[in-house]
C-alpha positions, 0 to 999 in steps of 0.5 A, a space after each residue: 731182493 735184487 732190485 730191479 728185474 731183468 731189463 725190459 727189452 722190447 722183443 724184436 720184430 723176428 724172433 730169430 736167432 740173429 735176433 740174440 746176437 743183437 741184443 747189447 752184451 749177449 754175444 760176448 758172453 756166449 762166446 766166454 760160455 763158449 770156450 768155457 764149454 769147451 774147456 768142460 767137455 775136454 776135461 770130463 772125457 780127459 780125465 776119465 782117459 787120466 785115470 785110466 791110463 795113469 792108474 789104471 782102476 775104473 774104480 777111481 775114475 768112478 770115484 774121481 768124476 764123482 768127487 770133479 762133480 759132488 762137492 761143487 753141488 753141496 755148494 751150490 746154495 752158497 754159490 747162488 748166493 754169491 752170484 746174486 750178491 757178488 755179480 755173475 760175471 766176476 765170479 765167472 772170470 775168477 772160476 776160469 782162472 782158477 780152473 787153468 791153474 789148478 789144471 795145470 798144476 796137476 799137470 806139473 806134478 803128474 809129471 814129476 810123479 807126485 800126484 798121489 790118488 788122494 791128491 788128486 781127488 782134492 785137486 779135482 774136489 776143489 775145481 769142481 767147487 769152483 765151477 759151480 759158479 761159472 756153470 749157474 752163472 751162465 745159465 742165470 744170466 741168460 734170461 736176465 739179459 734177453 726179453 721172456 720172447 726169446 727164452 725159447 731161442 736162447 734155450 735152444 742156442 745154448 743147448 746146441 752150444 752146449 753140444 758143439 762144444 760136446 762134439 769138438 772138446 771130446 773129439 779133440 780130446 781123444 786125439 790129443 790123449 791119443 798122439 800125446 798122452 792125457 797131460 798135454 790134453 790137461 793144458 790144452 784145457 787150462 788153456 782155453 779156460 784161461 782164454 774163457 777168463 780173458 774173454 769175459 773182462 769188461 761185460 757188464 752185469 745186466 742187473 745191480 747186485 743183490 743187497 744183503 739182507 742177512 748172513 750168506 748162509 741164510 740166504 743160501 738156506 731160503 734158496 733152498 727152501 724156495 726150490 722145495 717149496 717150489 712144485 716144479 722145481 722140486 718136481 724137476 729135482 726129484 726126476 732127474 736125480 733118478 734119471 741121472 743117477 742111471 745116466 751116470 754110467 754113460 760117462 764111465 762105462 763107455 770109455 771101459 766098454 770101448 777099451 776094453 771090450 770093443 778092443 777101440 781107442 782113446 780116439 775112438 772113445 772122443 769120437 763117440 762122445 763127439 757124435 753124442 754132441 754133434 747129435 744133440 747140437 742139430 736137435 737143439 737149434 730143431 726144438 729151440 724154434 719150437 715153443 716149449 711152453 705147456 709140452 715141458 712135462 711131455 718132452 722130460 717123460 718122453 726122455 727118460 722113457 727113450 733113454 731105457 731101451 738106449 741104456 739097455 742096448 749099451 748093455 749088450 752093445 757088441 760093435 763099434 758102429 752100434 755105440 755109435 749109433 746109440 750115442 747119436 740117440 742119446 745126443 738128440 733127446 738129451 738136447 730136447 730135455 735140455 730145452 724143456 728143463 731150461 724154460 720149464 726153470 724160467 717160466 716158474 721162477 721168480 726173477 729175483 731168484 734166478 741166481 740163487 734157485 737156478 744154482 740149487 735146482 741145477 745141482 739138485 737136478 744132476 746130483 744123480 750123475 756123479 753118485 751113478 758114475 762112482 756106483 758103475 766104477 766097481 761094477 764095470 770092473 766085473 761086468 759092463 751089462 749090469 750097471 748099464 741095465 740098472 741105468 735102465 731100470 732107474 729111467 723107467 721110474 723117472 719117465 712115471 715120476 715125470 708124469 706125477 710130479 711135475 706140474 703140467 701148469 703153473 699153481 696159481 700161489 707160484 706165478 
C-alpha cells in the first residue's frame, strides 16, 4: 500500500482556478504536463503527415499510429506499478528524455535514407512504451497533489490544457511540414520534450513511494484485476474501447480526406485539428466550473451519442469550411467527456491505487483508437465514406453501453 493518502490540504476559501496555482508544486507540473502535451499533440499530426509523404501508403500511417499507441497500452499495468513504487516524477522525466532521443534519431536516419518502415515501426513501438509512463504519470498526480474540492477545477484545467496544446501543437505542426518538410517538425518535437524533461527536475513526489510488497508482475496483475472488479471503471473501460474504436478514423481519415479529396494541405490538415483543440479548450474551462459529480454517466452517453451524426457528416463531408465546423463539435464534446471520465476515475478509486488503476483503466479506455486507426488505414485507400460510417455506427452502441454499464452511484462495497 502507499502509505499515507494524498496530502490533506484545506480547501481554499474560493474555488477558483487560481486557487490551483496556489497550492505548493502544482504549477510546476502542469507547466512540465504542459509542454509535454505539446510535444504530443505535434508528434500525432507529424507523424501521420511523415508517413504520408515519406511513404506515401495510408495503410502504414494506420498501422504506425497503431503500433505509436498499442504496445505502450499492454504495459500499462506494469508502468502503473512502477509509478507507484518508483515515484511519478522520475519516471516522467526519464520518458521526456527518451522521447527527444528516439525523436531525433529518426530524424537522423530519415535523412540518411536509412529508416526502413519496419524500422520505423519499432522506434515508434518503443516511444509509445515509454510514454505511458508520462501520460498516467500526469494524470495520477493531480488528484494526489490537490484537495477532493478541486478535482472538478483541476479537471477542467487539464482538460482545456490538454486542448490549448491540441489547438497550438497541430497548428505549428502543419506549418512547419508544410514550409520545411515533416523531419524539421520531429525536432521541433524532441525539443520540447527535452525542455519538458528539464522542467520537471527538482519537484518533489506529494506522497512516499510505494513499498513492495510482491514481484512487479503481480502488482501489475492485482491493477488489473482491480479495474475489472471494479463496475465503474469496467463500465468506462467497455464504452470508450467501443467509442474509440470508432473515433480512431478521425486521426487518419482527415489527414487523407484533406489531402486528397478536399485538394487542401498539410497546413490546413494542422489548422483543423487546431480548431478541434481551440474548441475543446473554451469547453473545458465552461464545464470545469460545473460539478460533475452524479451527471458522469449523462455527459459520457451524451458524447458518444453526439459523435454519430459528427462522424456521419465526416463521411460525406465535401468542403473545407464544412471539416471545420465538424472539428469544432468534436473539440466541445470531447472535452465534456474528458471531465466526466477524469472525476468519474477519482471519486471511484482508491487513493492508493491511483498509479496503478489509472494506468490500467487510461489504456483500457482508449485501446479502441489505434486498432480504429489501423483498421480505417486500408479502407481509406478505396473509400473515405465507409470507415467514417462505420465509426458512426460503433458510437451508437457505446451511448446504450453508457447508459447500461456505468454505475449512475458509487456501490456501497466500493466506497
Amino acid at each position: 500500500m502507499l502509505g499515507p493518502t494524498p496530502p490533506s490540504i484545506e480547501p481554499p476559501g474560493e474555488l477558483s482556478y487560481m486557487a490551483l496555482l496556489r497550492v505548493p508544486g502544482f504549477a510546476r507540473v502542469v507547466l512540465g504536463t504542459l509542454l509535454a502535451r505539446l510535444g504530443g499533440s505535434m508528434w500525432e499530426i507529424v507523424l501521420v503527415l511523415f508517413v504520408l509523404q515519406r511513404y506515401r501508403s495510408p495503410s502504414l500511417a494506420g498501422l504506425t499510429v497503431l503500433v505509436s499507441i498499442l504496445p505502450g497500452l499492454a504495459f500499462s499495468p506494469v508502468a502503473g506499478a512502477l509509478l507507484d513504487r518508483q515515484g511519478r516524477v522520475r519516471l516522467m522525466i526519464f520518458d521526456y528524455a527518451v522521447t527527444a532521443g528516439l525523436t531525433t534519431a529518426i530524424v537522423a536516419l530519415s535523412l540518411a535514407h536509412r529508416l526502413p518502415p519496419a524500422l520505423l515501426l519499432v522506434m515508434v513501438a518503443v516511444l509509445g512504451v515509454s510514454n505511458i509512463l508520462s501520460i498516467t504519470g500526469a494524470r495520477s498526480l493531480f488528484p494526489l497533489m490537490l484537495p477532493r474540492a478541486l478535482w472538478d477545477r483541476a479537471n477542467g484545467l487539464d482538460t482545456s490544457l490538454y486542448s490549448l496544446t491540441g489547438v497550438i501543437g497541430p497548428a505549428t505542426a502543419g506549418l512547419v511540414v508544410a514550409g520545411f518538410g515533416p523531419e524539421a517538425a520531429l525536432l521541433v518535437t524532441a525539443s520540447v520534450a527535452a525542455i519538458a524533461a528539464v522542467s520537471l527536475v527538482g519537484v518533489h513526489e506529494p506522497i512516499a513511494r510505494a513499498e513492495p510488497k510482491g514481484t512487479l508482475l503481480g502488482d501489475s496483475w492485482s491493477a488489473l484485476r482491480y479495474v475489472v472488479r471494479n463496475p465503474s471503471l469496467r463500465g468506462l473501460a467497455l464504452v470508450f474501447f467501443l467509442s474509440n474504436l470508432g473515433f480512431g478514423v478521425v486521426p487518419v481519415g482527415i489527414p487523407v480526406l484533406v489531402l486528397r479529396q478536399l485538394h487542401g494541405s498539410a497546413a490546413t490538415v494542422g489548422q483543423i485539428f487546431a480548431v478541434l483543440g481551440l474548441a475543446g479548450l473554451v469547453a473545458g474551462l465552461l464545464v470545469g466550473r460545473v460539478r460533475t459529480d452524479g451527471r458522469e454517466r449523462a455527459l459520457i452517453a451524451g458524447f458518444c451519442a453526439v459523435e454519430v451524426p459528427v462522424l456521419f457528416l465526416l463521411a460525406f463531408a465535401n468542403t473545407l469550411p464544412m471539416v471545420f465546423a465538424i472539428a469544432a463539435v468534436l473539440g466541445a464534446v470531447g472535452s465534456l467527456a474528458n471531465v466526466a471520465i477524469f472525476g468519474l476515475r477519482q471519486r471511484r478509486t482508491d487513493p492508493a491505487w491511483f498509479g496503478r488503476a489509472f494506468a490500467v483503466s487510461m489504456s483500457l479506455n482508449f485501446a479502441g483508437q489505434p486498432i480504429g486507426s489501423a483498421l480505417s488505414g486500408p479502407l481509406l485507400e478505396h473509400s473515405i465514406v465507409v470507415p467514417f460510417v462505420l465509426g458512426a455506427a460503433l458510437n451508437v452502441v457505446a451511448a446504450a453501453a453508457a447508459l447500461m454499464l456505468i454505475p449512475k452511484r458509487q456501490p456501497a462495497e466500493d466506497r
